[in-house]
VEXTITOR-396773 format. One line per 3 residues: number of its first residue (from 1); for each residue x, y, z of N, C-alpha, C. Coordinates in pm, whole numbers, plus 50000, padded with zeros to 5 digits. Example, Ala and Ser with C-alpha at 12.3 -4.5 7.8 and 13.67 -1.06 7.14 Angstrom:
% VEXTITOR-396773
1	51319:49431:50780:51230:49550:50780:51320:49670:50780 | 51285:49775:50708:51367:49894:50714:51290:50003:50787 $
//
This chain:
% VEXTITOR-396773
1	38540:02708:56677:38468:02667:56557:38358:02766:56525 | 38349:02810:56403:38273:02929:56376:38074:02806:56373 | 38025:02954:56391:37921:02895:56372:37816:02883:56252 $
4	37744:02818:56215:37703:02870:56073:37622:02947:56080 | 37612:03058:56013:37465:03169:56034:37468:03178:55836 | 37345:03227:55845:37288:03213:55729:37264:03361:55671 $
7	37222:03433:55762:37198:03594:55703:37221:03670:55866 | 37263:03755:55853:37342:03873:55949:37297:04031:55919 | 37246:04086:56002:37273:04221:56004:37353:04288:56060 $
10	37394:04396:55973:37549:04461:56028:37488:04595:56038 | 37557:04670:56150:37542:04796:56195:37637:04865:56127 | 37595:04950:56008:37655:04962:55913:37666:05150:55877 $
13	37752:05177:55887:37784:05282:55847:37781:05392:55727 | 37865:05288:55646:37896:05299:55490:38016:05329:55529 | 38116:05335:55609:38230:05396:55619:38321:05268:55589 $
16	38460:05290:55547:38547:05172:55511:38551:05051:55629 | 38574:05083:55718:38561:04985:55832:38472:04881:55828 | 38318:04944:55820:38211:04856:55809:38201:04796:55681 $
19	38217:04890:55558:38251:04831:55462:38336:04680:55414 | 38448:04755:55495:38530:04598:55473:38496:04479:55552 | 38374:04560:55660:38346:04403:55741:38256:04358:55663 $
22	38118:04419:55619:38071:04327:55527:38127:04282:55414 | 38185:04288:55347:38263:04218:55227:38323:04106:55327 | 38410:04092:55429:38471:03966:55524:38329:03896:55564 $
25	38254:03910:55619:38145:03846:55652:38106:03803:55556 | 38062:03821:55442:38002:03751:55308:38170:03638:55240 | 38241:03642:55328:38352:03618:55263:38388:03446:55349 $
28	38384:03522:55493:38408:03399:55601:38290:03333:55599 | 38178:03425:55654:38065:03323:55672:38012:03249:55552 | 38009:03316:55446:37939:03258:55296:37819:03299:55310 $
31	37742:03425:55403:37568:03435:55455:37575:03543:55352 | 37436:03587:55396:37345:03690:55324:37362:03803:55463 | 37390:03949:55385:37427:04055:55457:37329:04113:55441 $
34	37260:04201:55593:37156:04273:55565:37198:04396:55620 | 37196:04509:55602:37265:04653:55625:37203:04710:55720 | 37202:04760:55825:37155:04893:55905:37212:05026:55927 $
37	37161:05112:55854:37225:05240:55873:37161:05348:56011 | 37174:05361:56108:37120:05463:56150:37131:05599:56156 | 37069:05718:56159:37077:05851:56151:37009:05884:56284 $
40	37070:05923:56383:37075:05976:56517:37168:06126:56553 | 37137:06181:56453:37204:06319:56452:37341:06384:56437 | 37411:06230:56394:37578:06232:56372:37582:06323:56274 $
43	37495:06356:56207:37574:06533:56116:37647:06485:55980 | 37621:06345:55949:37657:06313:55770:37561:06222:55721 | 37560:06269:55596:37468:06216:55530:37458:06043:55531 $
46	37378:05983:55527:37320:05843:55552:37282:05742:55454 | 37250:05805:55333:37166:05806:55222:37278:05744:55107 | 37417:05826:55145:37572:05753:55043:37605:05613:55108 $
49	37566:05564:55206:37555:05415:55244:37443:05314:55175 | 37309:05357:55131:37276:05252:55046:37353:05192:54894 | 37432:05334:54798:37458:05293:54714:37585:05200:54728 $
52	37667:05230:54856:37793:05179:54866:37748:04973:54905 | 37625:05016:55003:37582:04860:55006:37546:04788:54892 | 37470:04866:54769:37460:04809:54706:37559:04762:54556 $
55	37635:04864:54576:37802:04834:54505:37817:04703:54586 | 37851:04655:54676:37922:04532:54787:37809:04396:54756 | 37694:04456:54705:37616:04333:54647:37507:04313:54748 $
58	37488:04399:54786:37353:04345:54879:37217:04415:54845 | 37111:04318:54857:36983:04304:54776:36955:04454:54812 | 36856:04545:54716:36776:04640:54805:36713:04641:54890 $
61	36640:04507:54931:36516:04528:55033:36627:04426:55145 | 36729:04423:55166:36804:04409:55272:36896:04539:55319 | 36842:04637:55263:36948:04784:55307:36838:04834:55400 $
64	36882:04871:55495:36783:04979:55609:36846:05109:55643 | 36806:05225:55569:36851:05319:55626:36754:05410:55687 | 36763:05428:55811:36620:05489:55911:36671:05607:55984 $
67	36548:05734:56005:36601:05851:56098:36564:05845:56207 | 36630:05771:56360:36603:05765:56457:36604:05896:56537 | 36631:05941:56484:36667:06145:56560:36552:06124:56667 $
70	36401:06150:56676:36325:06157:56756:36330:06036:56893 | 36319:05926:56796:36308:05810:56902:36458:05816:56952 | 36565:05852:56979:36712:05841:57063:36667:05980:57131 $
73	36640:06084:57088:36641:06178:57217:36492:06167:57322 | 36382:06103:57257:36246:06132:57374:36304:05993:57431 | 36299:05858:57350:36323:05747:57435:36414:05702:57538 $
76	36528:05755:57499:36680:05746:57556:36739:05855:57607 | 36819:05983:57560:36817:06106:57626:36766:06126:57706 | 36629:06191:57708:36550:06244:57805:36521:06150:57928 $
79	36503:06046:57885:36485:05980:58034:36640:05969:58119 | 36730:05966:58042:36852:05994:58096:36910:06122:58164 | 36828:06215:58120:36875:06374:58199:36742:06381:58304 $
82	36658:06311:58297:36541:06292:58393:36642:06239:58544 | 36728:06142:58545:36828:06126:58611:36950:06224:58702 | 36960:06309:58555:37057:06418:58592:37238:06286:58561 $
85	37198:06217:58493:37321:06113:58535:37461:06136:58423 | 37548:06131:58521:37696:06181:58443:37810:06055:58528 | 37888:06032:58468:37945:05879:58468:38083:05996:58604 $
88	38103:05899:58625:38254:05929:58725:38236:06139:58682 | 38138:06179:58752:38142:06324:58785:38139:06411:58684 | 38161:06380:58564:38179:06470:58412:38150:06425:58305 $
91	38119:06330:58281:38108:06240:58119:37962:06277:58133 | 37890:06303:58036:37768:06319:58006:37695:06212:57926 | 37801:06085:57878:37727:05959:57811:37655:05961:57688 $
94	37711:06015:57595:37712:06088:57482:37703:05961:57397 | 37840:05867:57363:37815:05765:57319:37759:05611:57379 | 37775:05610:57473:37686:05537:57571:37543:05487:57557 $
97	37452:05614:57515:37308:05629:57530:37267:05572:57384 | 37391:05607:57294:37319:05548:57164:37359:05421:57104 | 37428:05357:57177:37438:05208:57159:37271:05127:57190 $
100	37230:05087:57283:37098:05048:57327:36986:05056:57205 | 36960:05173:57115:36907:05185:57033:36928:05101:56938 | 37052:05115:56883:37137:05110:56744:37084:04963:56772 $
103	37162:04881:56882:37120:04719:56935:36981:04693:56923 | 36900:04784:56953:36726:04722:56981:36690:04714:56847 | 36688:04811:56742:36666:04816:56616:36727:04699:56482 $
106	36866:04702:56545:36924:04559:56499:36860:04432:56500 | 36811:04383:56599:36745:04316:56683:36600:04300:56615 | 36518:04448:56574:36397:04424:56498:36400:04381:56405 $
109	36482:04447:56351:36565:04431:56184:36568:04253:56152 | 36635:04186:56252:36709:04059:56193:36576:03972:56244 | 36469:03995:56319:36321:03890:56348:36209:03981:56195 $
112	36270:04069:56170:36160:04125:56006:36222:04047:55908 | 36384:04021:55866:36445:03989:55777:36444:03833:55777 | 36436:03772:55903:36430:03610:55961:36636:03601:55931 $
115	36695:03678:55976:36821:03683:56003:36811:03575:56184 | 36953:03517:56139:37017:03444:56282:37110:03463:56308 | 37187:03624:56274:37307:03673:56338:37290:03847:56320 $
118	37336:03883:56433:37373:04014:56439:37574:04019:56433 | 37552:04212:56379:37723:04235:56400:37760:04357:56407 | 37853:04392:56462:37939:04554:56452:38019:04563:56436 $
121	38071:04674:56464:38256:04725:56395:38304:04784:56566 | 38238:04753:56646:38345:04768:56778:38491:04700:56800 | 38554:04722:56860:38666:04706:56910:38711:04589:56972 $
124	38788:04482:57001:38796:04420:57109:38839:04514:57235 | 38867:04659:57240:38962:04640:57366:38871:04810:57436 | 38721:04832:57377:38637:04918:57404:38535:04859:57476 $
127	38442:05017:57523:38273:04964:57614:38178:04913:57483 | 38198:04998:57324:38116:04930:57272:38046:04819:57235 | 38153:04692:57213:38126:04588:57192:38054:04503:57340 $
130	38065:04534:57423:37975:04522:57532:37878:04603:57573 | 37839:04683:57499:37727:04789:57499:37591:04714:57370 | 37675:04643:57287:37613:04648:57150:37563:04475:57209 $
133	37633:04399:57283:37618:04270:57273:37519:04216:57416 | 37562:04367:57536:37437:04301:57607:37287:04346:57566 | 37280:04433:57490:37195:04468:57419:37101:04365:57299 $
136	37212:04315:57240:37156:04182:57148:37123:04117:57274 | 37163:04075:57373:37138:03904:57404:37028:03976:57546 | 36954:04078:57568:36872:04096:57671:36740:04098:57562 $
139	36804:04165:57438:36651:04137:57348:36622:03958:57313 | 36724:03908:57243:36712:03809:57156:36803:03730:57268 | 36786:03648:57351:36935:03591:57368:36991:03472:57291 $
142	36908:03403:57182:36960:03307:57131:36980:03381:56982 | 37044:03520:56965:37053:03559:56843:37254:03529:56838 | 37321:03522:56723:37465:03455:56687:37506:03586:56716 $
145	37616:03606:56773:37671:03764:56794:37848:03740:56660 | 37814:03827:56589:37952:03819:56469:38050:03964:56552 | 38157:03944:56601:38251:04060:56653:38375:04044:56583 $
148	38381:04052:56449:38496:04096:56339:38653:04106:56377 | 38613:04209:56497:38760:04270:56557:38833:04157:56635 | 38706:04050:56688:38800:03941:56778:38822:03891:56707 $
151	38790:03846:56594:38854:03730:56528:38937:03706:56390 | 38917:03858:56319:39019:03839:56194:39129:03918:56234 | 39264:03887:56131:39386:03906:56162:39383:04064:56100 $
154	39288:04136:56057:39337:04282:56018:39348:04382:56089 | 39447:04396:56187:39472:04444:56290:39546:04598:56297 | 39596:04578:56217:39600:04717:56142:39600:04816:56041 $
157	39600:04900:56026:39557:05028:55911:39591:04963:55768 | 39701:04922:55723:39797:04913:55674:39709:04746:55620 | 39703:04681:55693:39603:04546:55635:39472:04576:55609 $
160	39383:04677:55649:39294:04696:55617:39256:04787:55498 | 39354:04801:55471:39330:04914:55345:39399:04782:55249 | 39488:04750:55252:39546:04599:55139:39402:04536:55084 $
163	39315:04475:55243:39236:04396:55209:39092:04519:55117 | 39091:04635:55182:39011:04701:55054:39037:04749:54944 | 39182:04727:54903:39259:04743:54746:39203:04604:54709 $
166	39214:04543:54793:39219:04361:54698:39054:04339:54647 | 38945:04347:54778:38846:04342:54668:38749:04520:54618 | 38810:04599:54575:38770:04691:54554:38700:04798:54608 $
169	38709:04797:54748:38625:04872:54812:38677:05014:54825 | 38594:05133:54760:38691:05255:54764:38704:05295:54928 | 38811:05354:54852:38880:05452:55016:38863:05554:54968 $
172	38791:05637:55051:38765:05764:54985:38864:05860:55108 | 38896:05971:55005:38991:06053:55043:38932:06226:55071 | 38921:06244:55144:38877:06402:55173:38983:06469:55237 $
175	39096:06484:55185:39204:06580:55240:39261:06534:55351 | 39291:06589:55414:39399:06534:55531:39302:06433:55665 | 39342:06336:55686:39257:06264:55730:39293:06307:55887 $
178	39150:06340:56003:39170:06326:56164:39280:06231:56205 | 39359:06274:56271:39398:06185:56376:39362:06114:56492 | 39229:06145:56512:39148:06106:56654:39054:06013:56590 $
181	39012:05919:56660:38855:05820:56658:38822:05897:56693 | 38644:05893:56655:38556:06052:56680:38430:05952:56660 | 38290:05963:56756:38229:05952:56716:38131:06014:56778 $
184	37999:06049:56687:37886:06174:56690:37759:06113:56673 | 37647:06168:56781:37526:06153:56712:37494:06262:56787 | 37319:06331:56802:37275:06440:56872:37332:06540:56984 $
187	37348:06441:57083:37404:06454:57208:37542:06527:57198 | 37635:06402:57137:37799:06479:57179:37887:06396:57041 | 37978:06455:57044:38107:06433:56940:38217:06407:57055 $
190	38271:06244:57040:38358:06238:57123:38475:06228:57002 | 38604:06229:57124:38737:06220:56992:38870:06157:57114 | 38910:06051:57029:38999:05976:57130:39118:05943:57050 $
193	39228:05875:57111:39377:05866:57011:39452:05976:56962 | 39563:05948:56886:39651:06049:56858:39707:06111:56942 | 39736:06257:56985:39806:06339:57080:39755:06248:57181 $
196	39596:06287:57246:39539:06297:57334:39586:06140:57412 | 39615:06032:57360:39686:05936:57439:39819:05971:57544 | 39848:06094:57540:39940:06119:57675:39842:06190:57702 $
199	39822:06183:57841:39739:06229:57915:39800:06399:57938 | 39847:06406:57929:39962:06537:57965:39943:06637:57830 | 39904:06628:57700:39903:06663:57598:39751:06799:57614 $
202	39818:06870:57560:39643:06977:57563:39590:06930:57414 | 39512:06968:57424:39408:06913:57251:39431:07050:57183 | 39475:07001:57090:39478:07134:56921:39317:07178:56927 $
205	39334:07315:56908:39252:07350:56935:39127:07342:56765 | 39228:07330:56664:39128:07260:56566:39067:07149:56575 | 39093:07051:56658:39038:06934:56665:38875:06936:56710 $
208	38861:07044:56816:38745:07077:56882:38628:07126:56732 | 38526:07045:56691:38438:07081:56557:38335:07124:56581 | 38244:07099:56714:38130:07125:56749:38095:07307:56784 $
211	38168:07295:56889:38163:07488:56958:38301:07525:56939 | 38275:07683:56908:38358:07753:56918:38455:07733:57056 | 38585:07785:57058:38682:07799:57174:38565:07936:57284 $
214	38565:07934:57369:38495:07998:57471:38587:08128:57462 | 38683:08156:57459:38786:08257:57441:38685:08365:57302 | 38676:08311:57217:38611:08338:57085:38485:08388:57080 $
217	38411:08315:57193:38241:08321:57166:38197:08453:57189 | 38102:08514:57199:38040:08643:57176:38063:08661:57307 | 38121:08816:57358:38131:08912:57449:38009:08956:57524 $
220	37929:08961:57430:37769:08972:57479:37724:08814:57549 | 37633:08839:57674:37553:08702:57703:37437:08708:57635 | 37396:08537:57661:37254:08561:57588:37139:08480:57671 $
223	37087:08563:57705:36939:08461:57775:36834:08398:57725 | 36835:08273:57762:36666:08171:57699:36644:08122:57818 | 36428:08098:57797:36465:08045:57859:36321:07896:57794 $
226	36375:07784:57909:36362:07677:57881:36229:07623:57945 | 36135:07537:57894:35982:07562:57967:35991:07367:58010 | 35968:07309:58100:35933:07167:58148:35851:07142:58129 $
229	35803:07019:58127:35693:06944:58154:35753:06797:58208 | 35709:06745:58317:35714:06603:58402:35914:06610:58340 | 35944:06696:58392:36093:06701:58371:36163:06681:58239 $
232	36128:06722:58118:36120:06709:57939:36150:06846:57884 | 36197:06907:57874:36205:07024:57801:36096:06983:57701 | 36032:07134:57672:35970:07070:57569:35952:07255:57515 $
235	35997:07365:57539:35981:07483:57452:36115:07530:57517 | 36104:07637:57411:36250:07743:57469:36170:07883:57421 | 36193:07963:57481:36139:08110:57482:35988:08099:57456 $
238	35917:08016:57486:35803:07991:57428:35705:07915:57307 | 35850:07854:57258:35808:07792:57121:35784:07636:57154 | 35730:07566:57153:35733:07459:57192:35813:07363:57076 $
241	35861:07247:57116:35978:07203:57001:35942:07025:57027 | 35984:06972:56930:35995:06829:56967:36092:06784:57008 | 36112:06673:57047:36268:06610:57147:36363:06606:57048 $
244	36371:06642:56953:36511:06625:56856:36510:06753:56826 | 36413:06876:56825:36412:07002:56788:36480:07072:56872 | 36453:07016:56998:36482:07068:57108:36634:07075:57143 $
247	36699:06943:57145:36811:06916:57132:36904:06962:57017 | 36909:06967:56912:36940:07038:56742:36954:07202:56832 | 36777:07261:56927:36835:07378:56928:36952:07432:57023 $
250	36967:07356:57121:37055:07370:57256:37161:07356:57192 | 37171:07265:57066:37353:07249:57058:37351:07351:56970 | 37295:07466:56915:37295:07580:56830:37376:07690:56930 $
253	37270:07685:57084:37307:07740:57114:37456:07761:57216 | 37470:07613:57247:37632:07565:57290:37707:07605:57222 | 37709:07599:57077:37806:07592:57026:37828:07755:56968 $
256	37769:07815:56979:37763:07940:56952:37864:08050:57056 | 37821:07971:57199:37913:08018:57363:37986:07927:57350 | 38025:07862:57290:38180:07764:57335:38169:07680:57438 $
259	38002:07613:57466:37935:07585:57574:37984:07412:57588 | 38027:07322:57671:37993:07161:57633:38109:07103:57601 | 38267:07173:57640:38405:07107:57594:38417:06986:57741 $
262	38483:06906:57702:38523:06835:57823:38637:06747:57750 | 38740:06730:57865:38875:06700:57840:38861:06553:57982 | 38883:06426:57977:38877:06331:58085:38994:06203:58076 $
265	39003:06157:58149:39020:05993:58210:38967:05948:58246 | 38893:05831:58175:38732:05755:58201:38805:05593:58237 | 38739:05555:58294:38729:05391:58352:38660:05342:58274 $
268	38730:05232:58172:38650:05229:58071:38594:05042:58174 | 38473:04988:58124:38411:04826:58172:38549:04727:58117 | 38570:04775:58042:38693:04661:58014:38799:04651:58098 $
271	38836:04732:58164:38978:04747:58262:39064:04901:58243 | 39062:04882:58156:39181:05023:58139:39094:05172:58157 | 39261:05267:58165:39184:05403:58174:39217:05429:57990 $
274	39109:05512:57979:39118:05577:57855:39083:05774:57828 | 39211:05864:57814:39156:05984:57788:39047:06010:57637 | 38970:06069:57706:38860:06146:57562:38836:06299:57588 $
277	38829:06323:57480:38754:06455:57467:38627:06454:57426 | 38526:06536:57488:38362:06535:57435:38318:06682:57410 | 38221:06696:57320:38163:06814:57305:38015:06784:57342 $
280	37947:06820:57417:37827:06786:57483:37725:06915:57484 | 37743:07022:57434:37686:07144:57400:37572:07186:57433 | 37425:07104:57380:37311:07121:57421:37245:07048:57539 $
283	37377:06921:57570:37303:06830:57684:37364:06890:57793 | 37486:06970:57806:37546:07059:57920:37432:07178:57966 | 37384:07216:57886:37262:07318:57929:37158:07284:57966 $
286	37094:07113:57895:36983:07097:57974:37039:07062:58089 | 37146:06979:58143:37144:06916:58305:37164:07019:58370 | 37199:07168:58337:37217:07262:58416:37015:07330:58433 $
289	37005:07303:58313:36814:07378:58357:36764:07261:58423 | 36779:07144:58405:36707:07023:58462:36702:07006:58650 | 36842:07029:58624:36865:07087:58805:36836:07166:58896 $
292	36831:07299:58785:36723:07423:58832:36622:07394:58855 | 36498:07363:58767:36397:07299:58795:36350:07249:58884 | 36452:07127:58902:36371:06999:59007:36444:07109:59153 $
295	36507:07158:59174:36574:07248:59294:36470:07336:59341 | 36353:07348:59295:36207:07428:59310:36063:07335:59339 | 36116:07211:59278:35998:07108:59314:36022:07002:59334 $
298	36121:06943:59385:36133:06804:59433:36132:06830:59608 | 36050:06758:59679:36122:06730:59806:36267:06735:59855 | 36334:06732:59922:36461:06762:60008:36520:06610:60001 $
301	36458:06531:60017:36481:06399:60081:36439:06342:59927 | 36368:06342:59836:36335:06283:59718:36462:06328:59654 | 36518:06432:59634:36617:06501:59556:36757:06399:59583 $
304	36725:06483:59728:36848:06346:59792:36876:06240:59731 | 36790:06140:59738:36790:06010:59726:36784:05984:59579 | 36757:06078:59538:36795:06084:59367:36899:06081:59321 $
307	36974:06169:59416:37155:06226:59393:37231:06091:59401 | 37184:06031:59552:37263:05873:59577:37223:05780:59420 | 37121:05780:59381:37138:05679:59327:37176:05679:59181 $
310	37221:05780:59126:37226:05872:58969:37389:05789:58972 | 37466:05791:59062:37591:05729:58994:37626:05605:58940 | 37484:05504:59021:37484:05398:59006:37415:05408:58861 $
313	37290:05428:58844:37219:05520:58748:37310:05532:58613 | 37422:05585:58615:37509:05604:58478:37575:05520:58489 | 37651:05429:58590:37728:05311:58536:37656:05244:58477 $
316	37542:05216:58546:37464:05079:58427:37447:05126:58300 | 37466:05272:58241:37404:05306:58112:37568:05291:58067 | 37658:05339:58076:37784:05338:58041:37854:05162:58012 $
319	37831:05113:58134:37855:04979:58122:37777:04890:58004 | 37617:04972:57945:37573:04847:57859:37442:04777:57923 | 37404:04811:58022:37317:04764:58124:37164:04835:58103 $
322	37139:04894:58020:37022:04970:57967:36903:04937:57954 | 36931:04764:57930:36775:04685:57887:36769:04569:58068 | 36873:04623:58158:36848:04559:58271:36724:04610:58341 $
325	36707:04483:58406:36630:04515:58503:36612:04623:58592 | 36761:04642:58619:36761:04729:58745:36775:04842:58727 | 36827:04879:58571:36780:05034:58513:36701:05042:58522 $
328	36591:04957:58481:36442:04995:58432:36382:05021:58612 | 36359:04948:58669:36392:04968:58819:36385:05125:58838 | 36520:05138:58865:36539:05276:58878:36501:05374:58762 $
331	36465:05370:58662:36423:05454:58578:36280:05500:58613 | 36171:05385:58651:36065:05388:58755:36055:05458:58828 | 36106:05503:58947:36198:05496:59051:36193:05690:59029 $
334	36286:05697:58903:36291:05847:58879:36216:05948:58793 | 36126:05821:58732:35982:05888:58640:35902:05968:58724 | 35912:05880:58848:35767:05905:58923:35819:06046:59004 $
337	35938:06053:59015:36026:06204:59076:35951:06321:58993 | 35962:06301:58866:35909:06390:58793:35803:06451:58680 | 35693:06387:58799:35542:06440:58769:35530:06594:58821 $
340	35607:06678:58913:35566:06760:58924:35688:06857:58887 | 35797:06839:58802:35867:06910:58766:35864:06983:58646 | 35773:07057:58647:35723:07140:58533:35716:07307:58576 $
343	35781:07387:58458:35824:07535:58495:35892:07626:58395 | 35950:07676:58436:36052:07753:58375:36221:07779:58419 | 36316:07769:58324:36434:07816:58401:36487:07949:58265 $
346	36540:08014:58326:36586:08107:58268:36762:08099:58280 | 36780:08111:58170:36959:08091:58191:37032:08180:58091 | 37150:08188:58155:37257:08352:58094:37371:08236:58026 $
349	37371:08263:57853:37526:08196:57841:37585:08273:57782 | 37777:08257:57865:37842:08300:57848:37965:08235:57799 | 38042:08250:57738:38197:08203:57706:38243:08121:57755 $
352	38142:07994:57719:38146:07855:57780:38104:07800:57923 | 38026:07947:57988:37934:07878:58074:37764:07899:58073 | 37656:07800:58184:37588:07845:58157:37500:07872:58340 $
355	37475:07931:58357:37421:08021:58489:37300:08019:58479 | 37222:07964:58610:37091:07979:58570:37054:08140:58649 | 36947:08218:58645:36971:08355:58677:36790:08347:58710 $
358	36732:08230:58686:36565:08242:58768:36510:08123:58740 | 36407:08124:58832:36302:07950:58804:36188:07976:58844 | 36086:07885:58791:35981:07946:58816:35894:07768:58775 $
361	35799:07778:58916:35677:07682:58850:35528:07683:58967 | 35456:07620:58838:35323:07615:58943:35365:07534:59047 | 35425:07426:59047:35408:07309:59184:35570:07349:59250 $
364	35608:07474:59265:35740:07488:59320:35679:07477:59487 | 35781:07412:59513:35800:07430:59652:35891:07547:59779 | 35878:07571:59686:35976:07733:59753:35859:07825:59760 $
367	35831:07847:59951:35777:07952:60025:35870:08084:60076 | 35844:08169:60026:35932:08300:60062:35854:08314:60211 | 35791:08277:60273:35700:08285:60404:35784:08257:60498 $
370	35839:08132:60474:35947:08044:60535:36059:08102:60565 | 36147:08127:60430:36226:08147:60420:36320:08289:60435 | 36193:08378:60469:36251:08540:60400:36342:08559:60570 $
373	36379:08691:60540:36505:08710:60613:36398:08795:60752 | 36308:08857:60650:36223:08973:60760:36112:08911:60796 | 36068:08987:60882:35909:08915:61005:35837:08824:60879 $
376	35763:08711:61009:35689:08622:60928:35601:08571:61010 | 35512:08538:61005:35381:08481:61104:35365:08344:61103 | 35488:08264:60996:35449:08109:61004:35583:08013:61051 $
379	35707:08065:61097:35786:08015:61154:35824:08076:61276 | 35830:07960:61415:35851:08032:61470:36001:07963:61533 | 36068:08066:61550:36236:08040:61576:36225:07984:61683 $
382	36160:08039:61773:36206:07904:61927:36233:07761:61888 | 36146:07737:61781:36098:07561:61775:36268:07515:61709 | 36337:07556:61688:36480:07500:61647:36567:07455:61763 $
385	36477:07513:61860:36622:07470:61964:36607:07335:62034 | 36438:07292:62032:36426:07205:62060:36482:07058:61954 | 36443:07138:61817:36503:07055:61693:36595:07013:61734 $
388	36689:07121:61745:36878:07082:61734:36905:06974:61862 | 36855:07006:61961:36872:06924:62105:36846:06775:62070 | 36732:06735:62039:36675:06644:61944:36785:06558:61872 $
391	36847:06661:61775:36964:06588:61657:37062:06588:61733 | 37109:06654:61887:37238:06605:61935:37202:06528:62049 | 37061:06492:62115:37100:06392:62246:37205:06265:62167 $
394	37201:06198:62083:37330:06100:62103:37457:06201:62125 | 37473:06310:62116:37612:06334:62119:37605:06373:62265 | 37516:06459:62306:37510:06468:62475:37516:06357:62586 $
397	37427:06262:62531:37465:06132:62579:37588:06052:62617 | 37660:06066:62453:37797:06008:62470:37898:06105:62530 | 37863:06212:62531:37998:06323:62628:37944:06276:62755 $
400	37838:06278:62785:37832:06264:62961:37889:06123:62966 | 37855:06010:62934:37960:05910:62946:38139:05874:62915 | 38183:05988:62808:38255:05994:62872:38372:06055:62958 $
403	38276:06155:62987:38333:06226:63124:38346:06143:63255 | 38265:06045:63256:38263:05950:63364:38367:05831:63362 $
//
């Protein structure tokens, strides 16, 4: 039995999909539609979604179209590469990181508007719709969750375009339409379906939009380098940049080296495996300087214990788990790692890789005193043997027993 809601905000695109969900929502429910557009660096304009909302009939001062660019990379990003965290060994969490937002803002949106339902255009059989919904119900939990895909019969292409002939909603046509779901904000451009559903299939190499093929990219390398603060990028060659400047410039320069392709089989929270392709360009270069960095000033044993817990670390962000406790927990946990990770890394890119080639900081912990190969006055080699003896009496122990 549906429930009654009265006014709804929809995470709204302007694209036909969302389109046709608000026209169904004003249709099933009989409510008042309130629009959210966000701009998080997906690379199209934002601005052709108010007029389309307001073609579909919805008031002006119920359209929201906002540029989150800053607040998704300082709030979300960055504390996420503060982590170093990448899902099952390679995913960089591209679309992942910007669900949480899109949800929290929704969420403001519908207690400003005095809305009693939120909604999206996720999937039944994706992480989004469980990305978007534990997100509603850790902010609001008594807010109405509307999920379109579970419950109307337009299940495919072919009905959904009928039902936007029937009440007028254009389909707009720009030449030959992708074959892949694709979706983009700052971070990464993922692209799923079509070929890439046999796992066995290589990806056309037009499909790739972000960076050049690495084959292609300039013959010449090119060096920058990247300046920290409490583990933040925050300049490149000296210029200091803001968290969306910063990011805008890394994927300039990814995409320039053919830097940030990734080809996978991900475990998706729902059950199944699913192949994607990602272009991750500027966030592939920071986790490579981010690593440099802290590899000069973290403790041995802090680093460590950083490494253990980063996998757990990206499931909860992947899974939807973002406004948990136990992220926040551990996000704590890895803030406090990086008060003293501030420096420099210097890095060489080449034809889709990126090498770091120097590091440098005031609070590094790297003594060449220690470490150098020739005479030194502050280590003295005898003291290892007692070390090592030390780390093997259990094993000396257990051979003499059982020799006996």
């Amino acid at each position: 039995m549906k429930k009654e809601v009265k006014k709804v905000v929809l995470a709204y695109s302007g694209g036909l999909d969302t389109s046709i969900i608000l026209k169904w929502l004003q249709d099933e429910y009989n409510c008042e539609v309130v629009t959210f557009t966000a701009d998080i660096g997906q690379g199209e304009e934002v601005e052709p979604a108010r007029e389309k909302a307001l073609k579909l009939g919805i008031k002006p001062e119920n359209i929201f179209i906002e540029d989150l660019r800053e607040e998704f990379v300082r709030d979300y990003v960055f504390p996420m590469f503060r982590a170093n965290a990448i899902y099952e060994g390679e995913y960089l969490l591209g679309t992942s990181i910007a669900r949480p937002l899109i949800a929290k803002r929704q969420i403001e949106i519908a207690k400003l508007t005095g809305a009693d339902a939120v909604s999206h255009g996720a999937t039944g059989k994706g992480n989004d719709q469980v990305r978007f919904e534990l997100g509603y119900l850790a902010l609001n939990p008594d807010i109405t969750i509307i999920a379109p895909w579970r419950e109307w019969d337009l299940n495919s292409r072919e009905k959904l375009l009928k039902f936007a002939e029937k009440h007028g909603i254009p389909i707009e046509k720009h030449g030959k339409k992708s074959p892949y779901s694709m979706d983009a904000n700052l971070l990464h451009i993922s692209y799923e379906g079509g070929l890439l559903e046999d796992p066995m299939n290589e990806p056309e190499e037009d499909m790739w939009r972000w960076t050049v093929s690495p084959e292609n990219a300039p013959d010449t390398p090119e060096y920058i380098t990247i300046t920290y603060k409490n583990g933040d990028p925050v300049a490149i060659d000296g210029k200091e940049l803001s968290p969306a400047e910063m990011l805008t410039q890394l994927n300039e320069y990814g995409k320039k080296h053919g830097i940030g392709r990734l080809d996978i089989v991900e475990n998706r929270y729902v059950g199944m495996k699913s192949r994607g392709c990602y272009e991750t360009p500027g966030g592939t270069i920071m986790l490579k300087a981010h690593r440099a960095i802290e590899s000069i000033t973290l403790d041995r044993e802090e680093a460590h214990l950083k490494d253990e817990l980063m996998p757990r670390y990206a499931k909860l962000i992947y899974n939807g788990f973002w406004f948990s406790p136990e992220r926040e927990m551990l996000q704590a946990a890895i803030d406090k790692t990086q008060v003293n990770v501030n420096g420099d890394v210097r890095l060489k890119l080449y034809k889709g890789n990126v090498t770091v080639v120097g590091r440098q900081s005031p609070n590094t912990l790297f003594n060449s005193e220690f470490c150098t190969f020739e005479e030194d006055s502050v280590y003295n080699q005898k003291d290892a043997e007692g070390f090592i003896r030390l780390n093997a009496l259990r094993f000396i122990i257990e051979g003499h027993a059982r020799k006996k």
